[in-house]
N, C-alpha and C positions, 0 to 999 in steps of 0.2 A: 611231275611224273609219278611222286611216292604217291599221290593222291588218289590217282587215276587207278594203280594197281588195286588199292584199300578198296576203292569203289565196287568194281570187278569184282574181290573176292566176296564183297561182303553181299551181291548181288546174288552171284553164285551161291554162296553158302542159304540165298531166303529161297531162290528157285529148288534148288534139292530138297529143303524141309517141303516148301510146299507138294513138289511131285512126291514127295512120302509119305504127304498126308492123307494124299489123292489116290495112293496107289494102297495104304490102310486102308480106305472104307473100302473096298474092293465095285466090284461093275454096280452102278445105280438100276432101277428098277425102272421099267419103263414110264414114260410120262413123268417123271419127274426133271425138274430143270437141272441143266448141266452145271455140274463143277465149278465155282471162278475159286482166284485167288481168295484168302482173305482179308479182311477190310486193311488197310493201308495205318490206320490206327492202333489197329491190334498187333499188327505185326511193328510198329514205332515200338509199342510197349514193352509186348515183349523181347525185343532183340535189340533193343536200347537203341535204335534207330535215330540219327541227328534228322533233322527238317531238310535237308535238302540229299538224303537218301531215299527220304520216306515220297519227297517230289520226284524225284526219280523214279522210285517204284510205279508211283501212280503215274506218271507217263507211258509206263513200259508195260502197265497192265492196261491201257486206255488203247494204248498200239496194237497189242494182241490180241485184243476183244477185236478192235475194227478190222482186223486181216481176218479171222473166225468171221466175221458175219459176209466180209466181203466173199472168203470160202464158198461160206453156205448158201451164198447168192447165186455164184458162179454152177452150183452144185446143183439147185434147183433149174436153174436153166437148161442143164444136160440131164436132166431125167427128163425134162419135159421135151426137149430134140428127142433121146430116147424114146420115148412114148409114141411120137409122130411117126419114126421112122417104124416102129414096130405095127404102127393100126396100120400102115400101108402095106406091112407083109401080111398081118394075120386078121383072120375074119375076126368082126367082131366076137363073134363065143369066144373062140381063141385068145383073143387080148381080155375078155376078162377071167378066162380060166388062167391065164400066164400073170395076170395082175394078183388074183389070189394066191397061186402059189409064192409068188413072190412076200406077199406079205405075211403070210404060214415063215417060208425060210427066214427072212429078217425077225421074226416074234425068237424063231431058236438059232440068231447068230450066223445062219446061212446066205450068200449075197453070190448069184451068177457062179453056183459051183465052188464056192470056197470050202471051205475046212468044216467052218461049224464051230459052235463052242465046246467044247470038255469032250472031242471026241478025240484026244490024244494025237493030235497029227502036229 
């Protein structure tokens, strides 16, 4: 059971460094690749990681990538029902004038009326 606990924290304690490493560089630039953890080696080294924390790690960053992609699978499918159900209301000009604006709002962090970036809300 003492094992189980150590595991735990010492999991916790590499997820925290990592979301504060992520949360230092501050929002990425577009078109660049998203964020992952880093390499499973480097983090062995530096946090004196034993082989079968460091197998762990890599399990648990192998599990979170594959729920992310499955996400963004699930994610692409409903933009694209989206899109169907919209050319059936709006004439075409209309769907591609509502397609651009869309894409203007997403460049400045805007998405179906949200907030926006840095506009204090």
């Amino acid at each position: 059971m003492k094992m189980n606990i150590k595991k735990a924290v010492s999991l916790t304690a590499v997820a925290i460094l990592i979301s504060g490493s992520v949360y230092a560089m501050g929002p990425r630039p577009c078109g660049q690749p998203p964020i992952g953890p880093p390499p499973v080696e480097q983090l062995q080294e530096q946090l004196d990681l034993s082989d079968s924390q460091a197998e762990a790690l890599s399990t648990l960053f192998i599990e979170q990538r594959n729920r992310h992609r499955a996400l963004r699978r699930e994610h692409r499918a409903e933009r694209e029902q989206m899109k169907q159900k919209l050319s059936a209301i709006l004439t075409p000009t209309q769907l591609d004038d509502f397609e651009t604006q869309g894409s203007c709002n997403r460049k400045h962090g805007k998405h179906f009326g949200g907030r926006g970036v840095g506009r204090g809300f």
